[in-house]
C-alpha positions in Angstrom: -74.7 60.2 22.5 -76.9 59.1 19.5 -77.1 55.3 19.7 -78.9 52.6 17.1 -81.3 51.5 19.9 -85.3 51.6 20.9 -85.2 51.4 24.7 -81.9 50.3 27.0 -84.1 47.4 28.1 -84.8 46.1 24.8 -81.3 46.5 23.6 -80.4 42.7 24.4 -82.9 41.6 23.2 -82.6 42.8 19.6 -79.0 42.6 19.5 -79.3 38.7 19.7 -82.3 38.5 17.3 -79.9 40.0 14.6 -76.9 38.0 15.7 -78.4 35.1 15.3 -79.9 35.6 12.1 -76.3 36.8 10.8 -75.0 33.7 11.9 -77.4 31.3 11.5 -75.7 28.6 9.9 -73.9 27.9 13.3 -76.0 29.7 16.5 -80.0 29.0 17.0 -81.7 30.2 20.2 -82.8 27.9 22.7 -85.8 27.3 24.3 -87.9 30.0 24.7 -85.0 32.7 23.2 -83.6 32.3 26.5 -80.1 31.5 25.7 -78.0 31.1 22.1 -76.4 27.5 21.5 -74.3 26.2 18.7 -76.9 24.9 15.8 -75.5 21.5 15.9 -74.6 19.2 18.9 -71.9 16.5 19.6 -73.3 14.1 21.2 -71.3 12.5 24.4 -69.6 15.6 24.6 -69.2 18.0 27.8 -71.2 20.8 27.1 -69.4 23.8 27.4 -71.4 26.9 28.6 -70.6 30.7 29.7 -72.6 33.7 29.9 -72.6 37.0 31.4 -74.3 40.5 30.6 -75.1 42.5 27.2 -72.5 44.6 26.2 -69.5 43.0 26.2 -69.6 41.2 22.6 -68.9 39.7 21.1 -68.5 38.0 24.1 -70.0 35.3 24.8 -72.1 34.7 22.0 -69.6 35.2 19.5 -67.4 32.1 20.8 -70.3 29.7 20.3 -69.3 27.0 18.1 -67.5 24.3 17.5 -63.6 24.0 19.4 -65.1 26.8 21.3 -68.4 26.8 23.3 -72.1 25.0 23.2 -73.9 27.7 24.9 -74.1 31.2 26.0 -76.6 32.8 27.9 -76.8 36.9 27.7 -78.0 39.4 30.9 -79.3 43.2 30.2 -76.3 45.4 29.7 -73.9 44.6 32.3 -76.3 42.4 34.2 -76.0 39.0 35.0 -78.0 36.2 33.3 -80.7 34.6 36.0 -80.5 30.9 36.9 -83.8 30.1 34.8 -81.6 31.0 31.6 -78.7 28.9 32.6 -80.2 26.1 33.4 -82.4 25.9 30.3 -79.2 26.4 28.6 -77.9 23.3 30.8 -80.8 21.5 30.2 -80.7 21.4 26.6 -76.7 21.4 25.4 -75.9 18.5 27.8 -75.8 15.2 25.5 -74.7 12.9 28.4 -71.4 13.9 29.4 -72.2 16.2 31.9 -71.8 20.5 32.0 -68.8 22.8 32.4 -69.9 26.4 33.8 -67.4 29.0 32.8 -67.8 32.0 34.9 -66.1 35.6 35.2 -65.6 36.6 38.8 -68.3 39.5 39.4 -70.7 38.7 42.1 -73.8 38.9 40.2 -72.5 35.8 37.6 -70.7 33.8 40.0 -74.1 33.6 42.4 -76.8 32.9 39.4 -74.2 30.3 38.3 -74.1 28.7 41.7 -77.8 28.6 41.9 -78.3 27.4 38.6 -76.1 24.6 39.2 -77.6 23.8 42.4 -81.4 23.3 40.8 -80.0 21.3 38.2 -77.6 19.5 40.4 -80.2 16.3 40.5 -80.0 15.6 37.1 -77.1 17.2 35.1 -73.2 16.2 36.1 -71.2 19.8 36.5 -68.3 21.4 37.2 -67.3 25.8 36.9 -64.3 27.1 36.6 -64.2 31.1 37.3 -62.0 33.1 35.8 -60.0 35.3 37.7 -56.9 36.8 35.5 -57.4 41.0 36.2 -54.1 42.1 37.4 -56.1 44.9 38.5 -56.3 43.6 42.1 -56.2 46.2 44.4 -59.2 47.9 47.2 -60.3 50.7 44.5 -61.6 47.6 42.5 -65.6 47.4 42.8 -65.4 43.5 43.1 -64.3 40.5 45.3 -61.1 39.2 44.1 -59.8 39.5 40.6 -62.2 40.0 37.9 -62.5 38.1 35.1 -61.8 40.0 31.9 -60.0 39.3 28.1 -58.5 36.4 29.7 -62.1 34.8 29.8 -61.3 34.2 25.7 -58.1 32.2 26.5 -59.9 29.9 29.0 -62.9 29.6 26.9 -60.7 28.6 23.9 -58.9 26.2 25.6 -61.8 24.2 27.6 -63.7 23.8 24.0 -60.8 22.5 22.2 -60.5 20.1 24.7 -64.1 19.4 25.1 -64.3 19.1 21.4 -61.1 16.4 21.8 -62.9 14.5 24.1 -61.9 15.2 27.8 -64.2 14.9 30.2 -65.7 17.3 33.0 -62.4 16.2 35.7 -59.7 16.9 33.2 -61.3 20.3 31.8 -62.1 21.5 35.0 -58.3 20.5 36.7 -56.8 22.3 32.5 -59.4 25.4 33.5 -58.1 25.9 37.3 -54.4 25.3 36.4 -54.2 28.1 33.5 -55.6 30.2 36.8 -52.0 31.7 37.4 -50.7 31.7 34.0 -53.0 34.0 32.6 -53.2 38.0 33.2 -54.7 41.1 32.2 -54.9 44.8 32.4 -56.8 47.7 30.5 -56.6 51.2 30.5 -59.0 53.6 29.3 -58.9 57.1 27.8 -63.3 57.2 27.9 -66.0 56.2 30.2 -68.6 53.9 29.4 -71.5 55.9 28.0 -74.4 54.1 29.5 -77.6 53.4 27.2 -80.6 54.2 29.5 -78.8 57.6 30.6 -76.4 58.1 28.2 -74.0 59.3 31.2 -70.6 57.9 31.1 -69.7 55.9 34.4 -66.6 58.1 34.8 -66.0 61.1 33.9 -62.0 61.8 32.4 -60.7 65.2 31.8 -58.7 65.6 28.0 -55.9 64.5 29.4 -56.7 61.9 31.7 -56.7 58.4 31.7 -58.1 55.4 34.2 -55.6 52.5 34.5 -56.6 48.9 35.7 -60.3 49.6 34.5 -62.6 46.6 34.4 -65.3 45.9 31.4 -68.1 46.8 33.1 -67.2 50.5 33.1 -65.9 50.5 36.6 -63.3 52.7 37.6 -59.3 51.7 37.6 -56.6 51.3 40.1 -56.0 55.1 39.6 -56.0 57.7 37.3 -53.4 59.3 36.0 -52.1 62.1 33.2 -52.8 61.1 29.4 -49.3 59.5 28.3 -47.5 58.5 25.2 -48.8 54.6 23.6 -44.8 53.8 25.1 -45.5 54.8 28.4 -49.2 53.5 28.6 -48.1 50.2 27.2 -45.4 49.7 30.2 -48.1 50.6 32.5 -50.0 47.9 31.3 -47.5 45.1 31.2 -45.0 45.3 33.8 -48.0 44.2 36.5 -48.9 41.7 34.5 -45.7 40.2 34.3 -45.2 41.2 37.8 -48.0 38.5 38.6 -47.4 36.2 35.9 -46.1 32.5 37.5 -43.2 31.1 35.7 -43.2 28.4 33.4 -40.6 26.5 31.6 -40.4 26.1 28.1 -43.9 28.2 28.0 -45.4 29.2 24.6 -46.6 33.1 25.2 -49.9 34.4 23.7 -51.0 37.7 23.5 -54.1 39.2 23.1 -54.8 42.7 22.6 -58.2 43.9 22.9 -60.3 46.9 21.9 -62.8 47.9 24.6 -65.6 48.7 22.0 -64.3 52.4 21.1 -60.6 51.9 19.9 -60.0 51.4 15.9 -57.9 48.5 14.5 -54.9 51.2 13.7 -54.6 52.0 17.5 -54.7 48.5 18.3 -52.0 46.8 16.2 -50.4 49.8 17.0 -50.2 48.8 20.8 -49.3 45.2 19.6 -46.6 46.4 17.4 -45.4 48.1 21.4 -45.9 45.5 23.3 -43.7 43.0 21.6 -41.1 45.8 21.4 -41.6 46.1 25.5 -42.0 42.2 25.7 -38.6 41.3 23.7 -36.1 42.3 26.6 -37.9 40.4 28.9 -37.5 37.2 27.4 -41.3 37.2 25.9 -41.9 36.6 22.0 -45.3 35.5 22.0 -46.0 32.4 19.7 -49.2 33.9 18.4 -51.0 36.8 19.2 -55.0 37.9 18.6 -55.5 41.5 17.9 -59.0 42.9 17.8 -61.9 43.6 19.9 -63.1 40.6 21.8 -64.4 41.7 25.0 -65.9 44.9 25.2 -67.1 47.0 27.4 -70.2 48.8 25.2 -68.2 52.0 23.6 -65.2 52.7 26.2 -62.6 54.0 24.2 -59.4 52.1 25.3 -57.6 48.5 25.2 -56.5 46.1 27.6 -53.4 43.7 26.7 -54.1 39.8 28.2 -50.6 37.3 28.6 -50.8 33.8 29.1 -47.9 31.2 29.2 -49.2 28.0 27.7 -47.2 24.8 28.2 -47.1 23.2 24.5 -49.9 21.4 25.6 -52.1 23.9 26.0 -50.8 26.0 23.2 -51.9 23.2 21.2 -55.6 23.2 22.4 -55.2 27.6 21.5 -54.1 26.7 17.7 -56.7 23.4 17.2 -60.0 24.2 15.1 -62.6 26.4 15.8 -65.3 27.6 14.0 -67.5 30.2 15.5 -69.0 33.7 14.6 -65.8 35.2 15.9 -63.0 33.1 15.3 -62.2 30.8 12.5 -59.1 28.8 12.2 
């Protein structure tokens, strides 16, 4: 496949040199280019910082900001960033109120988190939350407990409002571990991930195939399965999700439907225009949706739909301001 890149192990690299300059008048890289952070700091203020590897944007960089995050630190494609860049990124967002680590659950991220926050544990305050909202959980998936995937934007949203509002590292980290079992995805995918060094795709689907539970580091699914109609893949995506899904009273539904880095707007408000349709009988009309691509998983052609029930609380942390490269309200 014919790519706009130099070398796979410079792709990073460049990526972030442009993204910053696009969005300069809120992201600057930190010391040494070895993380991106939001141009201007709040002082007193929790520092809010994720990360993970190239490839999934705009995750995480694109969430920097302010109601949103203070850092991100970016890996080579699908690899983890090292401790050195996370706590540099520590060492220079944290204004005095200590360090929330949001992390996805892949091995690689949650160890360099661990040991990042173990060197700095002498002279930053911190607290992680990992998220963990795949309801691909099953033993065909290549990680240790659920993954975290689109739901990562939900949690990320949420902890910066509140940041931004003033809570401190006890409160976000008890709001981050209680959305734990209120928030769920699943993707599907009718491509592979077309990797850049090889340009191989890291599964291999027949024309009418597809790979349901997939993860967004172009691991395979639960299973594959024949190519269906957008009705039947779109049951197939949210009846385990509300399967797992713990009740909540009075709960104010989002929904996020997000492009895996090869699926055009058309198909995806498409699939949103489906999933209410599926949604309705169950007793789901989301109060706000996000349609778009968010987290990505380099050019896999397919979608994954995310559900979280939000008390009104929460909900209220979704809709307060943010202002980053990616969303703007």
């Amino acid at each position: 496949m014919t790519r706009f890149l130099h070398a796979a192990d410079t792709a990073a690299a460049q990526s972030l040199a442009g993204f910053v300059a696009a969005h300069e008048d809120l992201v600057a890289f930190g010391v040494e280019g070895k993380f991106v952070r939001r141009r201007v700091l709040t002082p007193g203020k929790v520092a809010v910082i994720s990360g993970g590897g190239a490839g999934h944007e705009p995750l995480h960089c694109g969430f920097i900001g302010a109601g949103m995050l203070d850092a991100a630190c970016t890996g080579h494609v699908f690899t983890s960033p090292t401790p050195d860049q996370i706590l540099a990124a520590m060492d220079e967002t944290d204004t005095g109120a200590g360090c929330l680590l949001v992390v996805k659950n892949y091995d690689g991220d949650v160890m360099n988190f661990e040991m990042a926050a173990e060197m700095a544990a002498g002279r930053h305050r911190i607290e992680t939350v990992i998220v963990e909202d795949d309801a691909a959980y099953g033993p065909s998936v290549r990680s240790r407990g659920r993954r975290g995937v689109a739901g990562t934007v939900v949690v990320e949203k949420l902890l910066g409002a509140a940041a931004e509002r003033g809570d401190d590292l006890a409160g976000l980290k008890a709001l981050g571990e209680g959305l734990s079992g209120r928030v769920r995805s699943m993707g599907v995918a009718l491509r592979g991930v077309s990797l850049p060094d090889t340009g191989r795709e890291t599964f291999a689907l027949g024309p009418d195939e597809m790979e349901i539970g997939v993860g967004i580091h172009g691991e395979p699914g639960l299973y594959r399965t024949g190519r269906a109609g957008p009705e039947e893949i779109v049951r197939l995506l949210c009846e385990p999700v509300l399967a797992q899904l713990s009740p909540l009273a009075d709960a104010c539904p989002l929904l996020i439907v997000n492009g895996f880095g090869g699926t055009p707007p058309i198909e995806l408000h498409l699939a949103h225009n489906l999933i209410r349709t599926f949604l309705r009988p169950h007793g789901i009309v989301p109060a706000r949706a996000l349609v778009g691509t968010f987290v990505t998983s380099l050019d896999m052609a397919g979608l994954s739909v995310t559900l979280a029930l939000l008390t009104p609380a929460e909900f209220a942390l979704w809709c307060a301001p943010v202002a980053t490269p990616t969303l703007v309200w």
